[in-house]
C-alpha positions in Angstrom: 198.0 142.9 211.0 196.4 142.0 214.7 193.3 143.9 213.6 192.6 141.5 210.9 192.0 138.9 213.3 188.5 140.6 214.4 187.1 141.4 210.9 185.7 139.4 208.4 185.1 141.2 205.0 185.6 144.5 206.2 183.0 144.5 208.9 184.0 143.3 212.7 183.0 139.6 213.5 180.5 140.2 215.7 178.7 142.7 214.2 179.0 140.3 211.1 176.9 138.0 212.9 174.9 140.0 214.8 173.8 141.5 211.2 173.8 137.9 209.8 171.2 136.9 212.6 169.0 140.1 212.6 168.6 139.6 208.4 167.9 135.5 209.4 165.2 136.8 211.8 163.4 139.5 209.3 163.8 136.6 206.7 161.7 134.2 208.6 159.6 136.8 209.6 158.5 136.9 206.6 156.7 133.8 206.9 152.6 133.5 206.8 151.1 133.4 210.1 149.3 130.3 211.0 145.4 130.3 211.1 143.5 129.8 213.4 139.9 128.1 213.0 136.9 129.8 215.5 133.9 127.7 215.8 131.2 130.3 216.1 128.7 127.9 218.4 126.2 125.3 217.1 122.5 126.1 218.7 120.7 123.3 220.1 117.2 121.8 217.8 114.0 122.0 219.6 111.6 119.1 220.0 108.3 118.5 221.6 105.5 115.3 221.6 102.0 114.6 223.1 99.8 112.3 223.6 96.3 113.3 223.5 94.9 116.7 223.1 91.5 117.4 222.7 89.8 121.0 221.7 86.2 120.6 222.3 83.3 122.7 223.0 80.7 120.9 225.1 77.1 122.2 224.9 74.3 121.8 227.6 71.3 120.7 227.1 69.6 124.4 227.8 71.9 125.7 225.3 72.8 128.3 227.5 76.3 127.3 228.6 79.2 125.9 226.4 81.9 124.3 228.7 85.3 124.2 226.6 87.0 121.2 227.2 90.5 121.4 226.2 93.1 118.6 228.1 96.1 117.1 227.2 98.1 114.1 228.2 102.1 114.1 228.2 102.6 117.1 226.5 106.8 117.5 226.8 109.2 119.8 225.1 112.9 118.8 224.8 114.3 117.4 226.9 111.5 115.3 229.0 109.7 112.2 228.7 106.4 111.3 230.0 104.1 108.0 230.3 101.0 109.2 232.2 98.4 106.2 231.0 95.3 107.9 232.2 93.6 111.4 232.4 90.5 112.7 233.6 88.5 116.0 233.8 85.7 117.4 235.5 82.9 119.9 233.6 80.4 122.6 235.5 77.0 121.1 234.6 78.0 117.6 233.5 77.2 114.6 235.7 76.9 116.9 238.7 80.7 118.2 238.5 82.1 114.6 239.2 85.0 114.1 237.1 85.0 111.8 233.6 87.8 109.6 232.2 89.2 111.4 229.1 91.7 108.7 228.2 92.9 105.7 229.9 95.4 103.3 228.1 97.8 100.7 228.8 101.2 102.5 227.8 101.2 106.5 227.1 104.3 107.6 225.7 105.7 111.5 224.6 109.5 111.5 224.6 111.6 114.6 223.3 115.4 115.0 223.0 117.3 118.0 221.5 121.2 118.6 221.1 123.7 120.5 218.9 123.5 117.4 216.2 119.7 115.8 216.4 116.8 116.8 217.6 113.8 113.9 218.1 110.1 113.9 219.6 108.4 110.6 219.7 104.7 109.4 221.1 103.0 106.1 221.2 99.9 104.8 222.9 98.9 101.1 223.1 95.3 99.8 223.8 93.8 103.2 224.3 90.4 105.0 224.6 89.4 108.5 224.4 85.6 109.2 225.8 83.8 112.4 225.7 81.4 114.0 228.5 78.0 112.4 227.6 79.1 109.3 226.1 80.3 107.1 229.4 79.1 103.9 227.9 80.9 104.0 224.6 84.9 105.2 223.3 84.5 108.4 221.2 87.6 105.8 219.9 89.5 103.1 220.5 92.8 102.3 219.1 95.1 99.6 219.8 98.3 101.4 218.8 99.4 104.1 217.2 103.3 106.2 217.2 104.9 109.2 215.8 107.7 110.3 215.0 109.9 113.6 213.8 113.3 113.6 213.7 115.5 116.8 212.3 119.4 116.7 212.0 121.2 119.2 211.7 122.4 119.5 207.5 119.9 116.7 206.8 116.3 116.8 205.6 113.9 116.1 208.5 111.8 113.1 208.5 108.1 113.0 209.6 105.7 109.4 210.5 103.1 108.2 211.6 102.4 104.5 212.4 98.6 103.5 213.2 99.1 99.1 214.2 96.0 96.7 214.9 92.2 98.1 215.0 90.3 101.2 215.0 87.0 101.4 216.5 84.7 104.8 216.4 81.8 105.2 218.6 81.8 101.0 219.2 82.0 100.4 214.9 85.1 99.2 213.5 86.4 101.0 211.1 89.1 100.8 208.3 91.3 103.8 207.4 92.6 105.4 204.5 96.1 105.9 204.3 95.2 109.4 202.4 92.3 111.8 202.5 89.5 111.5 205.3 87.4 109.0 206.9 83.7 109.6 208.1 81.8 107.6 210.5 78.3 108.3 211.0 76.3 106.4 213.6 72.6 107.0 214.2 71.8 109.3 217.8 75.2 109.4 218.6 77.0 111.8 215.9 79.5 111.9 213.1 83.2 111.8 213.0 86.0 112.6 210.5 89.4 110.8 210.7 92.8 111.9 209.3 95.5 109.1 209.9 98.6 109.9 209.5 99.3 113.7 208.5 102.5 115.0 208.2 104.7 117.7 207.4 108.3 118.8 206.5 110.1 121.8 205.5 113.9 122.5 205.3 114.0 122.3 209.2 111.0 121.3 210.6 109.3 117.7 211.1 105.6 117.0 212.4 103.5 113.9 212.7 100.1 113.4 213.6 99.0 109.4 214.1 95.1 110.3 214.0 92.9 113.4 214.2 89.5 113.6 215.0 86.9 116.1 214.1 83.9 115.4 216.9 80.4 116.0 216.4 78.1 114.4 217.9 75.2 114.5 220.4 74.7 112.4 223.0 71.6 113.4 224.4 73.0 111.9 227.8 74.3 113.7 231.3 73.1 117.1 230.5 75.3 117.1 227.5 73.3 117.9 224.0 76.7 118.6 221.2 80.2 118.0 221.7 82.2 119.9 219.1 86.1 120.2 218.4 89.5 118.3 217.8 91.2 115.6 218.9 94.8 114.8 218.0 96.2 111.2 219.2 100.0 111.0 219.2 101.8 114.1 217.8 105.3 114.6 217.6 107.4 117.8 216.2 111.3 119.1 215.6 113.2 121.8 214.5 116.8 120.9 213.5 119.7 122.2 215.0 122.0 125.0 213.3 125.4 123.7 212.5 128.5 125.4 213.2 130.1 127.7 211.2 134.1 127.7 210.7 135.5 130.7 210.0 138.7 132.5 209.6 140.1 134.3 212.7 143.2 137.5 212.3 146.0 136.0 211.6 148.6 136.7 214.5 151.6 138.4 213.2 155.3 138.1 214.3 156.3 140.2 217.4 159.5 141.8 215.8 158.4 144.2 212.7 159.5 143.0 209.4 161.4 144.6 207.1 159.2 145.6 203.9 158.2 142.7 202.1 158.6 142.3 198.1 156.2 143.7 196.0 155.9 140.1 194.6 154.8 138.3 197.7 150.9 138.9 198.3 150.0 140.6 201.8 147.6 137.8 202.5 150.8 135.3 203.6 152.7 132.8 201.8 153.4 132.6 197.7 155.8 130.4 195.5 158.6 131.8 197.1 158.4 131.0 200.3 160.7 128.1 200.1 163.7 130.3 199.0 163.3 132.6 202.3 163.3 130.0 204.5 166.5 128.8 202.8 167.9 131.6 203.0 167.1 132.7 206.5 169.1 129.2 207.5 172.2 130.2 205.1 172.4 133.9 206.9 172.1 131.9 210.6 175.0 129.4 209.3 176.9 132.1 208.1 176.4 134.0 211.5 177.1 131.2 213.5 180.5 130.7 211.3 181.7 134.0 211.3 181.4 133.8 215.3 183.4 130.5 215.6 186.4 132.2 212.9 186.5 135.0 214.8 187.0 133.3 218.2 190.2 131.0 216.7 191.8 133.9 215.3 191.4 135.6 218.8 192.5 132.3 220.6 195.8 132.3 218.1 196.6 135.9 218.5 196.7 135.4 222.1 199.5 132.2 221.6 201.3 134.2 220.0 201.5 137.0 222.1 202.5 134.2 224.5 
């Protein structure tokens, strides 16, 4: 019979395969989804260092006025470096208004760097001296180096330090430090003042360092000035650390075509133990598709030789 030249089992050949196809397509359809990864953003760590800060109240001798004196030297905050090696002020009432060395030294350093990874502050000073209004003539200290450092990463613990290297001198005495607790100087009609070398702090995320800080009090008698009282911090440097990225999950995109219902067995999240055996047999449905197309077109090309 001529018709049985364009069936195949009952059903016409390309039908068969146009079937075959469709089912191969569903099949692989079937498939989990790829996904994707979204990096949500990492935010950048904050940093920040100074040299020389001083807090200071500065009395006159009427003890009517109190002149604040508060200064600082390289002060940065991420990202900026400095090296400024002197600073000087000027107080109503003191010397007649002309202006006073604060600090003068022979390298001043605040650096500060911040990324997505790190963030860093750093200060050093080498061969410096810090004066006060009434005492001209002699260093409220002199140091001849001293460095911080803080440095957060993100997912690590921050580290915090201080380095003081050489001598220390305090109102002309030289003095040694403690590496813990306080140091007092006392010198006779000048004043007293209380060291701290080398204070730090960390939490989780944050990093300070302090090389030396000075509580001032003392009374100079000299230039109008009767009590000078306050802070002074030499060589601070701080961080936060960055917050690392966080990788998550992103919709998985599905096929454009709509499946045909899946198998209770196979989870709706994507892929289970059986997702070999539809991939097999999505290729055996495509073979048989493309076979059933090739039959049919011999059987068409002998029916026509014969006809011949």
């Amino acid at each position: 019979m001529s018709c049985s030249s364009n069936t195949y089992f009952g059903m016409p050949t390309r039908r068969l395969a146009a079937a075959t196809a469709a089912a191969a397509v569903s099949v692989l359809g079937l498939l989990p989804a790829a996904t994707a990864q979204a990096d949500t953003g990492a935010t950048t760590g904050k940093a920040g260092a100074v040299v020389l800060r001083t807090d200071l109240d500065v009395s006159l001798l009427n003890k009517t006025v109190t002149a604040p004196l508060s200064v600082v030297l390289n002060e940065v905050h991420a990202p900026a470096t400095a090296s400024k090696t002197a600073l000087t002020a000027t107080l109503d009432g003191v010397d007649g208004g002309r202006p006073f060395s604060v600090l003068r030294a022979d390298v001043a350093t605040a650096r500060a760097a911040a990324d997505k990874q790190r963030a860093e502050g750093y200060s050093n000073l080498v061969n410096a001296k810090v004066h006060v209004p009434g005492l001209a003539g002699v260093p409220l200290i002199s140091v001849e180096q001293v460095t911080s450092k803080a440095v957060c990463a993100a997912g690590k613990r921050p580290t915090a330090q201080s380095n003081l290297l050489g001598s220390v001198s305090v109102l002309g005495r030289k003095v040694t430090l403690s590496t813990s607790g306080t140091t007092t100087v006392d010198v006779p009609t000048l004043g007293q003042v209380r060291l701290d070398l080398s204070r730090t702090a960390t939490t989780s995320r944050t990093a300070a360092a302090t090389a030396l800080n000075l509580k001032v009090s003392v009374n100079p008698l000299k230039l109008n000035v009767s009590e000078v009282e306050g802070q002074v911090t030499l060589a601070r440097a701080t961080c936060e650390a960055p917050v690392a990225a966080a990788v998550q999950p992103s919709p998985s995109v599905g096929p454009q075509t709509t499946p045909e219902p899946k198998p209770e067995h196979l989870a709706e999240t994507g892929g289970s133990s059986a997702t070999p055996y539809l991939v097999g047999g999505g290729a055996l449905l495509l073979a048989v598709g493309g076979g059933a197309v090739v039959l049919a077109r011999r059987r068409r090309a002998g029916a026509n030789g014969d006809a011949g």
